[in-house]
C-alpha positions in Angstrom: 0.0 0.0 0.0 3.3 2.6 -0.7 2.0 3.0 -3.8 -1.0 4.9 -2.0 0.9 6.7 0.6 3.1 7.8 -2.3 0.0 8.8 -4.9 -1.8 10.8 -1.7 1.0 12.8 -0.9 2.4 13.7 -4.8 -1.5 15.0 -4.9 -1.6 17.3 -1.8 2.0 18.7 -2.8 0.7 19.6 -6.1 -2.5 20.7 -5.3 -1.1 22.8 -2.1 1.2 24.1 -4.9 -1.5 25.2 -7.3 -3.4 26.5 -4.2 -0.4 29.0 -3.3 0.5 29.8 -6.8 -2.3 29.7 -8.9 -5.2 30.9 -5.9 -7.3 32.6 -8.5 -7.2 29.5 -11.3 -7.5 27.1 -8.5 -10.1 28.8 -7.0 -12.4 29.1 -10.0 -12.1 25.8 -11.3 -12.2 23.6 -7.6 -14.5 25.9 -5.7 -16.7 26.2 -8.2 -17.2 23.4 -9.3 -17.8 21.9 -5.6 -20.1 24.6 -4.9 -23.1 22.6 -7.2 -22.6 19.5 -5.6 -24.3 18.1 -2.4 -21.3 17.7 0.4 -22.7 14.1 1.3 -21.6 13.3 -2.4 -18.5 13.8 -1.8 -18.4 11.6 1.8 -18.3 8.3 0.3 -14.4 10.3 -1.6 -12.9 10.9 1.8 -14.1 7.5 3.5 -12.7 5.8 1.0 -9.4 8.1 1.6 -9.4 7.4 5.1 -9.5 3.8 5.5 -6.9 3.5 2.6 -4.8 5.8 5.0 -5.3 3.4 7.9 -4.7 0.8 5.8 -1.2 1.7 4.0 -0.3 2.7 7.5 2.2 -0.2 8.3 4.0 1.2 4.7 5.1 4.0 7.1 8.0 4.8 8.8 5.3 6.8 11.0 2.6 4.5 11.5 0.8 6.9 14.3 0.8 10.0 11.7 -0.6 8.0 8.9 -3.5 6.6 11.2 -4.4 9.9 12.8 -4.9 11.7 9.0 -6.8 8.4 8.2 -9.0 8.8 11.0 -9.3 12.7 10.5 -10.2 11.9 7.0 -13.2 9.5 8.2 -14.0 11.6 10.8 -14.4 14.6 8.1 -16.4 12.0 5.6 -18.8 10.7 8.5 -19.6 14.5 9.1 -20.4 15.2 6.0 -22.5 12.7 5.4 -24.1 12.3 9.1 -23.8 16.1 10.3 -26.2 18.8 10.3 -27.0 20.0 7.0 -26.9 23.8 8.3 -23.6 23.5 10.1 -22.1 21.5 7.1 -23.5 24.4 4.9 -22.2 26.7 7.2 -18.6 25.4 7.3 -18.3 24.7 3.6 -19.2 28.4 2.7 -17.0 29.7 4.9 -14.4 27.8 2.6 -16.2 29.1 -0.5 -16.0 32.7 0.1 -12.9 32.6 2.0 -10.2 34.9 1.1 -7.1 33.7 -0.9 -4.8 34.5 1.5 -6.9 31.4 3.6 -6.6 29.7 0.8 -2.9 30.1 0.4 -2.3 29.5 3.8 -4.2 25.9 3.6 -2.4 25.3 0.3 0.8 25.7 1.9 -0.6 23.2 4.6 -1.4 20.7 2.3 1.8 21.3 1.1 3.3 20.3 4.3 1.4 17.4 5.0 2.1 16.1 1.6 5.9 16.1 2.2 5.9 15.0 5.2 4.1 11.7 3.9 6.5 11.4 1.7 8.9 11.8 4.3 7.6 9.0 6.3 7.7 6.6 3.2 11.5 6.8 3.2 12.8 4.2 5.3 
């Protein structure tokens, strides 16, 4: 399951990347497309995500990092799909008509988490 571990975090590099370089594109083209869909479409995404996390998690050098972003990434999927539809609407257009500095700072985030998953596949 490196191959995972490895695919996830080459994804959140580059997309952190695109979110601090290229706010505006990114913005238009994620955010608006998200803002159409129904958030519990989007739950069964992150589930899957998260177990895959717990489950590549003996790949890692760091096998309590990788199992605390898998369960954060259920935990976020299980909200979305189980939480109030008003606070879920509530927190997702806060995101929406955030500014781009929030969204560079959370790009530069995912940027982080991205290499430190890398970091943890290295032996």
């Amino acid at each position: 399951m490196i191959w995972f571990l490895f695919a996830t975090a080459v994804f959140w590099v580059m997309f952190g990347t695109l979110m601090v370089f290229a706010t505006k594109i990114t913005r238009e083209n994620y955010c608006n497309r998200l803002k159409t869909k129904d958030p519990r479409m989007l739950s069964p995404a992150v589930i899957v995500v998260g177990v895959l996390l717990l489950l590549s998690a003996s790949s890692s050098s760091q096998v309590t990092f990788i199992v605390i972003l898998g369960l954060l990434c259920l935990l976020k999927g299980l909200l979305l799909l189980f939480g109030p539809r008003q606070k879920v609407k509530k927190v997702t257009d806060w995101w929406f008509n955030a500014t781009d500095k929030t969204h560079k700072g959370w790009g530069a985030v995912l940027m982080v988490l991205g290499i430190a998953v890398l970091a943890t596949i290295v032996h």
